[in-house]
Structures are given as C-alpha cells and as structure tokens.
KELONU-346288 format. One record per atom (N, C-alpha, C): residue number from 1; chain; atom name; x, y, z. Coordinates in steps of 0.2 Angstrom, whole numbers, padded with zeros to 4 digits. Layout:
<tivexs>
(tivex NUM,'A','CA',(X,Y,Z)),
...
</tivexs>
This chain:
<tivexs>
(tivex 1,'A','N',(-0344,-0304,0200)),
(tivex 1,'A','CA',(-0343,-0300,0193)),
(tivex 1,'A','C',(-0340,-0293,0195)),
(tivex 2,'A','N',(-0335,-0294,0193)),
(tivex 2,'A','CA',(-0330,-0286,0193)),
(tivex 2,'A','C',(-0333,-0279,0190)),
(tivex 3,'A','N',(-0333,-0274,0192)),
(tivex 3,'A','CA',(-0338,-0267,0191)),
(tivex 3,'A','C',(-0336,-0264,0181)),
(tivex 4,'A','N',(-0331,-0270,0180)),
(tivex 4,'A','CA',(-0330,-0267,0173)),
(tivex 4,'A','C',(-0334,-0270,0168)),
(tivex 5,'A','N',(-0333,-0279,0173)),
(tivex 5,'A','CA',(-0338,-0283,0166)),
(tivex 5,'A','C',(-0347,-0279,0167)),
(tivex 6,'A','N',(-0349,-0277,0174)),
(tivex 6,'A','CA',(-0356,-0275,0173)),
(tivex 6,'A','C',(-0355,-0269,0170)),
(tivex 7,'A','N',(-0352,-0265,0168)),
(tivex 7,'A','CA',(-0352,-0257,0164)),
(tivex 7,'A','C',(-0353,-0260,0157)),
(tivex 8,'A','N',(-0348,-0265,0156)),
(tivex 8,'A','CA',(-0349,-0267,0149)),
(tivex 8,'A','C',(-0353,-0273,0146)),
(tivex 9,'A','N',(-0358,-0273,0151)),
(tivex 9,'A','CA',(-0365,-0277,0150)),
(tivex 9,'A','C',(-0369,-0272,0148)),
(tivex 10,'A','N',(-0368,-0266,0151)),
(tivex 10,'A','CA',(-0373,-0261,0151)),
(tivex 10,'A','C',(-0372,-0253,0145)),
(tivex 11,'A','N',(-0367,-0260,0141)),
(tivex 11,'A','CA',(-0365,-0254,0135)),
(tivex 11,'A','C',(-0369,-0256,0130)),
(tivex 12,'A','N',(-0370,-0251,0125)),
(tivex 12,'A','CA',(-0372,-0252,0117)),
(tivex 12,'A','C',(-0367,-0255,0112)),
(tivex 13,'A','N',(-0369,-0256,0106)),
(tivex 13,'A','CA',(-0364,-0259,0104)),
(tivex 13,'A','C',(-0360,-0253,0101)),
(tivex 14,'A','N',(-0361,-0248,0100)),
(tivex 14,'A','CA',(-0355,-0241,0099)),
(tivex 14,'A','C',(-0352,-0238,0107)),
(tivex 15,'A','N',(-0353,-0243,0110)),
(tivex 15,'A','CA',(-0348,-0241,0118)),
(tivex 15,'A','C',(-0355,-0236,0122)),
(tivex 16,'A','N',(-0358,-0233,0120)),
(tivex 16,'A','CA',(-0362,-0228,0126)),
(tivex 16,'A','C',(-0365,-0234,0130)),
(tivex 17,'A','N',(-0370,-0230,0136)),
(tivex 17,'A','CA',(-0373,-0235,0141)),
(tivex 17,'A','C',(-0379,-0234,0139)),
(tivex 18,'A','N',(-0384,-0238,0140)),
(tivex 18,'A','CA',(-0390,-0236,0139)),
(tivex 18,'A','C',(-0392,-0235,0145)),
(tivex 19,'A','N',(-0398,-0231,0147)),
(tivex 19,'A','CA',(-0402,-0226,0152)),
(tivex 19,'A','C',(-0409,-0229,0148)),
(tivex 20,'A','N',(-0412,-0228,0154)),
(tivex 20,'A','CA',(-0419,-0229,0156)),
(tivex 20,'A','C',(-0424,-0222,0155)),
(tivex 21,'A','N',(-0426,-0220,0150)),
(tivex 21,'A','CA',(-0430,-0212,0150)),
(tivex 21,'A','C',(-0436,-0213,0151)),
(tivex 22,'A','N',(-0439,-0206,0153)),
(tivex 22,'A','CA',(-0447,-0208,0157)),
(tivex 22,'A','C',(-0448,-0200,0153)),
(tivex 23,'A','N',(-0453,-0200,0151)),
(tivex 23,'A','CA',(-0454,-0195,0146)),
(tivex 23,'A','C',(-0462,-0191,0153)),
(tivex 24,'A','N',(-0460,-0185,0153)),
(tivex 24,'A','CA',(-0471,-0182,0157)),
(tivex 24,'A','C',(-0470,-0176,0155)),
(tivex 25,'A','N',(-0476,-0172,0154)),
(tivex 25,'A','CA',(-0478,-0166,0154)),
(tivex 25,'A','C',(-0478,-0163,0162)),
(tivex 26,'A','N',(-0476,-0158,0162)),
(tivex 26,'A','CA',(-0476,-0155,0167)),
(tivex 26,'A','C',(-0477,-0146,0168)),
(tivex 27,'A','N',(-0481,-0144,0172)),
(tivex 27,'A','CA',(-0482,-0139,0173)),
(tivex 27,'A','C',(-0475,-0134,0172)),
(tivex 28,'A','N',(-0475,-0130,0170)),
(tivex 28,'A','CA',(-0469,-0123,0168)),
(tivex 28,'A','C',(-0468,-0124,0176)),
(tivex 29,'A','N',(-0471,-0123,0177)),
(tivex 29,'A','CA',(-0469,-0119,0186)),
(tivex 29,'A','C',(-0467,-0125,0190)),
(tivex 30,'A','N',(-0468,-0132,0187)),
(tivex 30,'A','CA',(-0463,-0135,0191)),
(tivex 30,'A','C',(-0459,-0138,0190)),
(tivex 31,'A','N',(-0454,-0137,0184)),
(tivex 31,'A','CA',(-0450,-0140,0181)),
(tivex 31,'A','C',(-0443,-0137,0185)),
(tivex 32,'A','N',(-0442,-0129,0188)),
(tivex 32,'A','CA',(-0437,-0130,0193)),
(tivex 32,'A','C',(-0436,-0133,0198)),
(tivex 33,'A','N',(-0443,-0134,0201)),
(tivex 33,'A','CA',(-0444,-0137,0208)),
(tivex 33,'A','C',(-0441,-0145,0206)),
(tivex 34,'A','N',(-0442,-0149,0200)),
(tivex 34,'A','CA',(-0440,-0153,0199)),
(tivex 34,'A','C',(-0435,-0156,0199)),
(tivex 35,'A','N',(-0431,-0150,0194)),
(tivex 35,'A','CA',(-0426,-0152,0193)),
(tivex 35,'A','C',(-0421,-0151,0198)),
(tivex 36,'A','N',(-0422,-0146,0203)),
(tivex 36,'A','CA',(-0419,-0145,0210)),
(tivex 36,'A','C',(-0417,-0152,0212)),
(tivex 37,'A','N',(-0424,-0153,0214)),
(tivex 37,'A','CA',(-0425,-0162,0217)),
(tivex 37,'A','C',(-0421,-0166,0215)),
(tivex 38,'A','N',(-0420,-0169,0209)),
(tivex 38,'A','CA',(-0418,-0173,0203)),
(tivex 38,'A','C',(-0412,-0171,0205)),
(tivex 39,'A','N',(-0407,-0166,0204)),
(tivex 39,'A','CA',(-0402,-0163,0204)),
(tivex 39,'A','C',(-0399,-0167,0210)),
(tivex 40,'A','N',(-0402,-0164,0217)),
(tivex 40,'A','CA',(-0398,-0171,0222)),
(tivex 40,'A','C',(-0395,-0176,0223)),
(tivex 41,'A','N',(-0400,-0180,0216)),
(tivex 41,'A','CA',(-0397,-0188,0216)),
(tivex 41,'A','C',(-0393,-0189,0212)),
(tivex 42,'A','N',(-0387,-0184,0210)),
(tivex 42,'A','CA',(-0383,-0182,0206)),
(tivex 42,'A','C',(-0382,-0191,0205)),
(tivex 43,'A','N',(-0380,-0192,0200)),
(tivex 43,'A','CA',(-0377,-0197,0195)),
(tivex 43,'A','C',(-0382,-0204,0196)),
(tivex 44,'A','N',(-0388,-0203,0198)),
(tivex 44,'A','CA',(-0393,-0208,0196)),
(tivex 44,'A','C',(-0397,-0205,0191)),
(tivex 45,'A','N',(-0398,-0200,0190)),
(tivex 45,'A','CA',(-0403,-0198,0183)),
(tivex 45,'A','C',(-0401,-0190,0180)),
(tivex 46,'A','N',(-0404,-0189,0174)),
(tivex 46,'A','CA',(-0402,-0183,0171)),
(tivex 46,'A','C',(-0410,-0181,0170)),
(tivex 47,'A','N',(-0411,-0174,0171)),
(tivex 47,'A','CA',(-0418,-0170,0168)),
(tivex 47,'A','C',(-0415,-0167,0164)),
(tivex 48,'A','N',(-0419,-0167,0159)),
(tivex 48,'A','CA',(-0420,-0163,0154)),
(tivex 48,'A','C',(-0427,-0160,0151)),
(tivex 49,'A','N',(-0427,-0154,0147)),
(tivex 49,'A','CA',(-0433,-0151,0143)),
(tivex 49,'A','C',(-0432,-0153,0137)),
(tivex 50,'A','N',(-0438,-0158,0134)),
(tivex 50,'A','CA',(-0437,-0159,0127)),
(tivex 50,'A','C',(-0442,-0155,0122)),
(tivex 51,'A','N',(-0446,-0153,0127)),
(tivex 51,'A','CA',(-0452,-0148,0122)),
(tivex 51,'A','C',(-0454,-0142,0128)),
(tivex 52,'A','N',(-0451,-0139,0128)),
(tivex 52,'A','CA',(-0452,-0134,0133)),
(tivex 52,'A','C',(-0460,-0129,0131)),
(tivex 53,'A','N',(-0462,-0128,0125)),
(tivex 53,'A','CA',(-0468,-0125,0123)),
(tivex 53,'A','C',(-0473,-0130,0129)),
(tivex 54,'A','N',(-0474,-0137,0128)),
(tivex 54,'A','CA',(-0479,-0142,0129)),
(tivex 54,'A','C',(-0477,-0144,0136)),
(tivex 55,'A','N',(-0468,-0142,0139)),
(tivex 55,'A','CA',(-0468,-0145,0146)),
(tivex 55,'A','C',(-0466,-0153,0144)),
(tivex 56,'A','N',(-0465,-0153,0141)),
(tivex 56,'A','CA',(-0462,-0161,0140)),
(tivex 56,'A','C',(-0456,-0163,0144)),
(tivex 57,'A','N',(-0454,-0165,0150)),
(tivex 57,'A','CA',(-0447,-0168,0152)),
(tivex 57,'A','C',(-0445,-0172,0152)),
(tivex 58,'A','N',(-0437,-0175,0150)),
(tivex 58,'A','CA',(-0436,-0181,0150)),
(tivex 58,'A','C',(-0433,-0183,0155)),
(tivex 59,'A','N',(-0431,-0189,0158)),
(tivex 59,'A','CA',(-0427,-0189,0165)),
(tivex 59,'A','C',(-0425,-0196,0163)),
(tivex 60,'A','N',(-0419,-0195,0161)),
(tivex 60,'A','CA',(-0415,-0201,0160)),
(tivex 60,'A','C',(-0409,-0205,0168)),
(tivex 61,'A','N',(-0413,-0211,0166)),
(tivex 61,'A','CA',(-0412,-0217,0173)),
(tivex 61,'A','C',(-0404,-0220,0171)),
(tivex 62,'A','N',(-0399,-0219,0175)),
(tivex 62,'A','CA',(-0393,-0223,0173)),
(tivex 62,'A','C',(-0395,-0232,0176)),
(tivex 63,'A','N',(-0393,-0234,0173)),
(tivex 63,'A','CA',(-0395,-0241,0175)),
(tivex 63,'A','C',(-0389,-0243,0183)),
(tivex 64,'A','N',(-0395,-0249,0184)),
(tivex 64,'A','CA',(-0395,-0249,0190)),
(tivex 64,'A','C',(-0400,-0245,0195)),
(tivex 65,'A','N',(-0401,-0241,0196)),
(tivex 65,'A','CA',(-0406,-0235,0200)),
(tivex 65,'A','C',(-0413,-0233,0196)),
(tivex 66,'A','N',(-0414,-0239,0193)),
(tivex 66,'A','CA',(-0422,-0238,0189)),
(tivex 66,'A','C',(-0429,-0240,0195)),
(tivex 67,'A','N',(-0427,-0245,0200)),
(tivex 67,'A','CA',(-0431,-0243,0205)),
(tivex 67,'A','C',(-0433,-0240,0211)),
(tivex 68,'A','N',(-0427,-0235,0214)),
(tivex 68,'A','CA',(-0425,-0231,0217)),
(tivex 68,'A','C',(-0430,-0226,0212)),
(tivex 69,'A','N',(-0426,-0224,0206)),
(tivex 69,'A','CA',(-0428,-0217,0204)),
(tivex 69,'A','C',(-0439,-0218,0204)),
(tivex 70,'A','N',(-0440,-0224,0202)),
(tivex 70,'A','CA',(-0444,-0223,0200)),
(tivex 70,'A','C',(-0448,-0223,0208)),
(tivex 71,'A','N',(-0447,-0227,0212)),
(tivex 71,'A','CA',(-0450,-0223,0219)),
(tivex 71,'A','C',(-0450,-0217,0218)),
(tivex 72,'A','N',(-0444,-0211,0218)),
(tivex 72,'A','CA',(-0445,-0208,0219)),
(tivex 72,'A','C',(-0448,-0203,0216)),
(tivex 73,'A','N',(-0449,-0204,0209)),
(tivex 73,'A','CA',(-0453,-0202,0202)),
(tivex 73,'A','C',(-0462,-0200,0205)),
(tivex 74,'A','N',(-0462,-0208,0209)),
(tivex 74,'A','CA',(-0470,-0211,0210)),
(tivex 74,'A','C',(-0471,-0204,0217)),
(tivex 75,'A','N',(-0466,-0203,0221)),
(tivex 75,'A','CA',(-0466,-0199,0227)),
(tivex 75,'A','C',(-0467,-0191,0225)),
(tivex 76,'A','N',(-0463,-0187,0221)),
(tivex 76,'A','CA',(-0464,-0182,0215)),
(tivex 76,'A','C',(-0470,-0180,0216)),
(tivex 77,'A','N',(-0473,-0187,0209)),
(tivex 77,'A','CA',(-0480,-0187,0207)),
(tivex 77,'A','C',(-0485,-0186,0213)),
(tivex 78,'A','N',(-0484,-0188,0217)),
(tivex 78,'A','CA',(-0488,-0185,0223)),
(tivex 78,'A','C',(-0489,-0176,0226)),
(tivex 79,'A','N',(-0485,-0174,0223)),
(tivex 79,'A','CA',(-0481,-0166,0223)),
(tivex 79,'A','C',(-0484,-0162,0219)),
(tivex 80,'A','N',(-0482,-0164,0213)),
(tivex 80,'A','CA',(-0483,-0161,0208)),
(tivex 80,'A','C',(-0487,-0164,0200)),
(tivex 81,'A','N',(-0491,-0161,0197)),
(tivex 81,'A','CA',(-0494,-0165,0192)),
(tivex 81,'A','C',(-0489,-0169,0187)),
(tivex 82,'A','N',(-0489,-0173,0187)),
(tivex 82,'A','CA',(-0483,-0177,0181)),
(tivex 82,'A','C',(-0487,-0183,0176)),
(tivex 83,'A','N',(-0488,-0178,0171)),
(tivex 83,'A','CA',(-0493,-0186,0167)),
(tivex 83,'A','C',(-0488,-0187,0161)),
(tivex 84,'A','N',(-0487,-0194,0163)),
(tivex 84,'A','CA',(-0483,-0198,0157)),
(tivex 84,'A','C',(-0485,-0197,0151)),
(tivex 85,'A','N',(-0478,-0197,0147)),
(tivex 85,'A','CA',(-0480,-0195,0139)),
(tivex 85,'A','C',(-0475,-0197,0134)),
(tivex 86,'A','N',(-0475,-0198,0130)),
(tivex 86,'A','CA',(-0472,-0201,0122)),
(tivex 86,'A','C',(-0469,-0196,0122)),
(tivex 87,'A','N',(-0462,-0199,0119)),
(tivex 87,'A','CA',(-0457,-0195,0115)),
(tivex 87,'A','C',(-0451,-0199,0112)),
(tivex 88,'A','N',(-0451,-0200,0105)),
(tivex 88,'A','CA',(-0446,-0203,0101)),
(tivex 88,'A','C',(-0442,-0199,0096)),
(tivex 89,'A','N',(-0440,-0195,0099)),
(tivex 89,'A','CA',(-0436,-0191,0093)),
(tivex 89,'A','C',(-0426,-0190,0095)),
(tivex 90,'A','N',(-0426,-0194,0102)),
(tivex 90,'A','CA',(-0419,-0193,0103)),
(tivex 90,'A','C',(-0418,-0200,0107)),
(tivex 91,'A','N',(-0414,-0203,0106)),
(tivex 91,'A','CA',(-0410,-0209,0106)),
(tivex 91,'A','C',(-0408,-0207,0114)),
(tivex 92,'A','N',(-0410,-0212,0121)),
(tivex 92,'A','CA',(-0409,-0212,0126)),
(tivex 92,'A','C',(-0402,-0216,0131)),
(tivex 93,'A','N',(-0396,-0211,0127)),
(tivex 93,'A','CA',(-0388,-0214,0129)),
(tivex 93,'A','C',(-0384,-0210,0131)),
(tivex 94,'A','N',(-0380,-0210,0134)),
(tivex 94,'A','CA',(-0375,-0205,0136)),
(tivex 94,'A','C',(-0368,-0209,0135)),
</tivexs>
C-alpha cells in the first residue's frame, strides 16, 4: 500500500487527519518540563494547554505513533504526576 493510499485512510471526510488526544491534569510546574520532552518527538505528537487555570493538557497522537507515544506517556507518568482527564470542547484534527 503506497504512503498516499494510508494518509488517505487516515483522513476525515473534510480532508483533515484524525489524531489520537489524551487529555491530564498536570502540575503548573511541569508542563515545561513536558512539553520540552514532547517537543523532541517532533512530528509524532502536539501538546498543548487546554485550561491552563486547572492544568489541563492535551497531547495530540498523529496516527501511526499511538503506541510508541503512549510508552512514552506511561514512562513521563513515572516522572511526573499525570492524571487522566475529560475534555470535549475542541474537535481532535489537524
């Protein structure tokens, strides 16, 4: 299978890709440390702050790398506090 037919398995029906998001609260003080980390694996995931008052991050998974990421998610969590959390107010696409 040629690397256009899987992109366009992994589109929406308005062309974006769907991503894998994992929504946790986290500590104010670790969301640089985190996002440092994250940042390395440049084009397997995006962090972001979706409620910064509460600490809320979301860390969107490009498909493909939902394994890997979340190894590394579980590895983190050994780091720093990361407890999973709800968030439905923004649609999970790029």
């Amino acid at each position: 299978m040629s690397d256009e037919s899987v992109a366009m398995m992994n589109q929406e029906e308005d062309g974006r890709q769907s991503m894998i998001c994992r929504y946790f609260i986290v500590a104010h003080r670790d969301m640089v440390f985190l996002k440092f980390i994250l940042e390395a694996y440049e084009g397997m995931n995006v962090m972001s702050t979706v409620d910064n008052k509460v600490g809320i991050i979301r860390i969107a998974i490009m498909p493909g790398f939902v394994a890997d990421m979340d190894g590394l998610l579980a590895e983190l969590g050994r780091q720093v506090t990361m407890e999973p959390a709800e968030w439905h107010d923004e649609p999970c696409t790029f």
